[in-house]
Structure formats: C-alpha cells, structure tokens
N, C-alpha and C positions, 0 to 999 in steps of 0.2 A: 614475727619475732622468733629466733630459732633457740631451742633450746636445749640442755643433754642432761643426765644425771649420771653421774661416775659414785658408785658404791665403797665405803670404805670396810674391810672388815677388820673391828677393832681384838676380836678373839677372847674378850673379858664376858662369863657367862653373865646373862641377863643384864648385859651392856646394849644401850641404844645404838641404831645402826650412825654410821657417822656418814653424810651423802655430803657431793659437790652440787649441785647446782647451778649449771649455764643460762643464763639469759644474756644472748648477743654476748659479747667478750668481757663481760662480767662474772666471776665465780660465789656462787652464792654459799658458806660450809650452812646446812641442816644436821638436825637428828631425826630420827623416825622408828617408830615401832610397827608391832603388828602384820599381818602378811597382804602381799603385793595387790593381792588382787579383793580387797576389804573395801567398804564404802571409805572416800578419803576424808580426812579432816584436818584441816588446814590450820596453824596456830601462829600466829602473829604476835612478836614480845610488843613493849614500849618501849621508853628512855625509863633509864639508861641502864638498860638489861639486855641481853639475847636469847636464842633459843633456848639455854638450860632451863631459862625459869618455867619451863612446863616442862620438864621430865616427869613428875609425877604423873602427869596427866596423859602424857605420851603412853607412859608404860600402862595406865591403867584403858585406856582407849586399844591400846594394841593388844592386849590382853583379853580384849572384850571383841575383837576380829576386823576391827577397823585398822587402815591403814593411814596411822596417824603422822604428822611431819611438822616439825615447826624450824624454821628457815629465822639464819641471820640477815636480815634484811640489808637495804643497800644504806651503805654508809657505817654499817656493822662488821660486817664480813669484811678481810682486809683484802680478797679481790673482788670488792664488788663497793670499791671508796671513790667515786669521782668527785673532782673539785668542781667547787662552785653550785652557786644555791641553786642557778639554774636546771641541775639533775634532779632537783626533788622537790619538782613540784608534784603536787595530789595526783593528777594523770596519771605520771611516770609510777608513782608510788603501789598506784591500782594494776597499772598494768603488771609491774612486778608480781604482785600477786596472783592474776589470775595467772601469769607465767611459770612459777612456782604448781601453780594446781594443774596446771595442761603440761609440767615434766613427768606427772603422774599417771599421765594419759585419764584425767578428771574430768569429765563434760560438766558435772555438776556437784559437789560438793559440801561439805560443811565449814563454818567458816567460826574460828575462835579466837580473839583477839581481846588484847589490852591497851589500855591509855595511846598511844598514838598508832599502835595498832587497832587499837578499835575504833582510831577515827579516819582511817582507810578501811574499815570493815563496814561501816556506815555508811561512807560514798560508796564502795563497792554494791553493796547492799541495795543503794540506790538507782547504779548506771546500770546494774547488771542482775535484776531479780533472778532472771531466768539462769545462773550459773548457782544460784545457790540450793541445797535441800534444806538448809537451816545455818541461823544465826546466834551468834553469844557473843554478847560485851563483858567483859568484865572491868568497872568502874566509870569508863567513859561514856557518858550520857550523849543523847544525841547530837549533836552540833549548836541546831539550832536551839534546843531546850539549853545549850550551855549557855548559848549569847544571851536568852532572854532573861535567863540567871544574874546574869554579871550585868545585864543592862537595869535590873531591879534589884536587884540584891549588893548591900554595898561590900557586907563579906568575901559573896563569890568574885565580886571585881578585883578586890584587895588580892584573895588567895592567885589569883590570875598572873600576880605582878612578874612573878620569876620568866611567863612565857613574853612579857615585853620586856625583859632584861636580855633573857638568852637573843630576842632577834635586833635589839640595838646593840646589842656590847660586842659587837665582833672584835674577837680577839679578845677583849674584854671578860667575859664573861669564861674561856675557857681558861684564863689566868688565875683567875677566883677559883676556880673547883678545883684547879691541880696544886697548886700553892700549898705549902705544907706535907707535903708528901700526899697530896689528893684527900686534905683532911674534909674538905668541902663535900666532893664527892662522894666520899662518905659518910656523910651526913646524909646525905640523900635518900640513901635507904633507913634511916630512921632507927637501926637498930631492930628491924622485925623480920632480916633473913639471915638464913645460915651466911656465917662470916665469910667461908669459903668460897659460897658463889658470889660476894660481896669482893673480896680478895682477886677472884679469877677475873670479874667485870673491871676493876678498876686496872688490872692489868693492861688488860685490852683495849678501852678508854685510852688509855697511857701510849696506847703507840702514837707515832708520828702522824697527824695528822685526823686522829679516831676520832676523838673528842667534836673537833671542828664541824667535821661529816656527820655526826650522829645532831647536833645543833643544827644541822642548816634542815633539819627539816622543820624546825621552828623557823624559820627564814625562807626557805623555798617553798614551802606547802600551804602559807598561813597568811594572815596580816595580826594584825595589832589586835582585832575583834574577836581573832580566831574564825573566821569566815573558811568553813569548811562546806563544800558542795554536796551536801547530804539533805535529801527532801524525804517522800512519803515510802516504807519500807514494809513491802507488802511481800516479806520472807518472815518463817516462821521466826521467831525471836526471846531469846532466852538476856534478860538484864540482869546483872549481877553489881551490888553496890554495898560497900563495906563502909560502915556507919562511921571509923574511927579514917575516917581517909580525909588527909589535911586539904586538898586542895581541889576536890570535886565535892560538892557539898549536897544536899538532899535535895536541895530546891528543885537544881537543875536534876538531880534523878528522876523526883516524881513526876518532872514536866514532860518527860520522854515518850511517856506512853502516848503525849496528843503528835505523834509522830507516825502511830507504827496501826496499818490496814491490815494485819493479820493476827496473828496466834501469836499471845502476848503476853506471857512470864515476867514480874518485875520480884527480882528477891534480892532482901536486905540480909547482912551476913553483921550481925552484933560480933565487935571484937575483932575484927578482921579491918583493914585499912588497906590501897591501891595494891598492897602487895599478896592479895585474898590465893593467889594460885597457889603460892608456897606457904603463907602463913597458914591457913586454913584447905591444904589439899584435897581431905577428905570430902569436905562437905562441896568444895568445888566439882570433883568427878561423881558426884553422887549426884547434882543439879545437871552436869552434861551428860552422860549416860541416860538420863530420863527423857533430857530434851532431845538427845539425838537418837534415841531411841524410837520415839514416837514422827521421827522426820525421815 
C-alpha cells in the first residue's frame, strides 16, 4: 500500500499542523501536534465527527513530546469518499489505519479511538498486537461484551435500534438527518459540544454524497448484531466510559474486561456522555498521558 504525507502550514500561532494523507489514490486531510520524531499516537474520531474532536488532546499530547495525529478517516475526508458499502469493510478500515501510522514512519505506536473508531481500534488491537505500545477506547466497549449486552439486556438492544435503521434505510435514513435544515443531525450531538464544531460537522455531512459514505460503514463493516472481528487483546489498554452516554450502556462496559490478557484500566467519567473527549478534556488527557506514559 503506498503512501505520502504532504504538510500544510496554516501560519496561525499554536494552530494544529493541517497534514494530507495518501493511502493508494485516496487523500486523507489530518491534524497533528507535537514534533516529528516523538513516540506517535494515533486518534481515530467516530460518527458523526472528524478529526477536530480531539484537538484538545492533540495539543495537549504534542505538548507533552509525542507526535500526535488524528486523520479524517475514509468516507470523512472529501478525497478519500468511495462509493459503495463494499469500500468499508472492517479489513479495509484497519488497514487504513495502520497506513495512516506507517505515513509516520510508525512500527509501533499508540492507538486512541472512539465509537466506531474504537471498534477498529479493537480489531486492530486484535489482528495486529505487535503494532501497538498501547491502547484507549473511549466509550466503545468491546465488540463482543457489546453483543452479549444487547443479547441479555433488553435496553442495550433497544439503544441499538438507530444502528439497524442506518444499515436498512439506505437513502432512507440519510433523508431523516438532513430534512429540516439537518435538524436531525443535530440532534445528534445531544446538545453537549461546542456549537461550532457542531456547525462545522454538519457542514461537511452536508456535502454531496458525505452523509451516505460516513453510513455505509454501518453497512459495509457490520451486520444487524454488530459482529465485529475483535477477540483476546493482549495490548496494554486504557477503557474509558461516561456514565450519561445514551447508547452504550454499563452492562456491556463492565463485560469488557473478560476480553482483555493484559494491563487493564476500566474508568468511569460521572457526567460525561460518548462525547467525553470534548465534554470532559481535562480529565480525558490527564487518563492518556498516565497511560501512555507508562507504555
């Protein structure tokens, strides 16, 4: 897989670097702090966010001498949008990632993700032990602690429902969140981040074809059970899980730990909800920093 990184320099003091990122004729846009040659640390957003939602955490990791980078991932980045569900399946998804840490010239790395980031940080985690120095979820329990959740829990199944809407409603379903001037969509964040980055997401959503691509990784990546290929993860591992978060619930938190054969942090953040990076920054780089510290 080839790939390049092309620098941007935006000239605004203590502004994030703004990178390209090539994998094969895909352009990935990143940010990244910190200087070149720092241990790297890899950040992966969810739905339906990008790389901004870790600025905080960029600058505070770049600050601290690591070379931190978080990448709009494929189907985010407007070069890097192929059609069809076929492009995103979990493989491709991983591969991206490790591709993204080897534009860094990364053998091994730290790995920071959320909600469907963090359920390619999970299989990554699994295919690939030996790339990583350390692990961090935040909100997204393991795969299988999800299924067994929503397979006993009648809650967690219910909270589920929106991910078997998005993969049968094609077309459907992107009709609903944009409708109203994207009133839907905005709903989504719940009212618990700054407006702006709220404001700038739904922009970008909003282009020709975003929406769709950012959905089909509930469609190419997934089924109906959410069957994601994450087994025994035997990397050091930081969980993070915010008590007020509507739609991963505790059950399937606490089950995670019968998951994980090594070094194994489970923290609860009162008051904080899936959106813990921005709502709760502080207390989030204060948990990475310790963990990647000791990794």
């Amino acid at each position: 897989m080839e790939f390049a990184v092309a620098p941007t320099d935006t000239g605004a003091p203590g502004a994030l670097e703004e990178l390209t990122i090539a994998v094969g004729d895909r352009r990935h846009s990143a940010l990244a702090a910190g200087p070149p040659d720092g241990e790297f640390a890899l950040f992966l957003h969810g739905w339906p966010e990008f790389a901004d939602a870790w600025t905080e955490q960029l600058h505070a990791l770049g600050e601290a001498g690591y070379r931190a980078v978080a990448v709009d991932q494929r189907g985010y980045a407007a070069g890097a949008r192929p059609d069809g569900v076929e492009h995103y399946t979990i493989d491709q998804l991983v591969g991206d990632a490790l591709a993204f840490a080897g534009s860094q010239g990364a053998e091994r790395f730290h790995l920071v993700a959320r909600d469907w980031g963090g359920m390619i940080a999970w299989a990554l985690a699994t295919a690939h032990p030996e790339r990583l120095r350390s692990l961090t979820v935040l909100s997204t329990p393991h795969p299988a602690a999800l299924r067994r959740a929503a397979a006993t829990d009648d809650g967690q199944f219910h909270d589920l429902g929106y991910i078997r809407f998005f993969r049968r409603g094609v077309g459907k379903a992107e009709k609903y969140l944009l409708r109203d001037e994207a009133a839907q969509l905005r709903a989504v964040y719940s009212g618990r981040i700054p407006v702006e980055i709220v404001e700038r997401s739904v922009a970008r959503l909003s282009e020709p074809g975003a929406l769709t691509a950012t959905l089909n990784w509930y469609r190419g990546a997934t089924d109906d059970d959410f069957d994601i290929p994450a087994g025994r993860i035997t990397v050091p591992t930081l969980y993070v899980w915010g008590r007020e978060d509507p739609y991963l619930g505790q059950s399937a938190a606490e089950l995670t730990v019968h998951h994980i054969d090594a070094e194994y942090r489970f923290q609860i953040l009162d008051g904080a909800s899936q959106w813990m990076a921005m709502e709760a920054p502080d207390e989030v780089i204060a948990l990475l920093l310790d963990h990647l510290g000791r990794h």
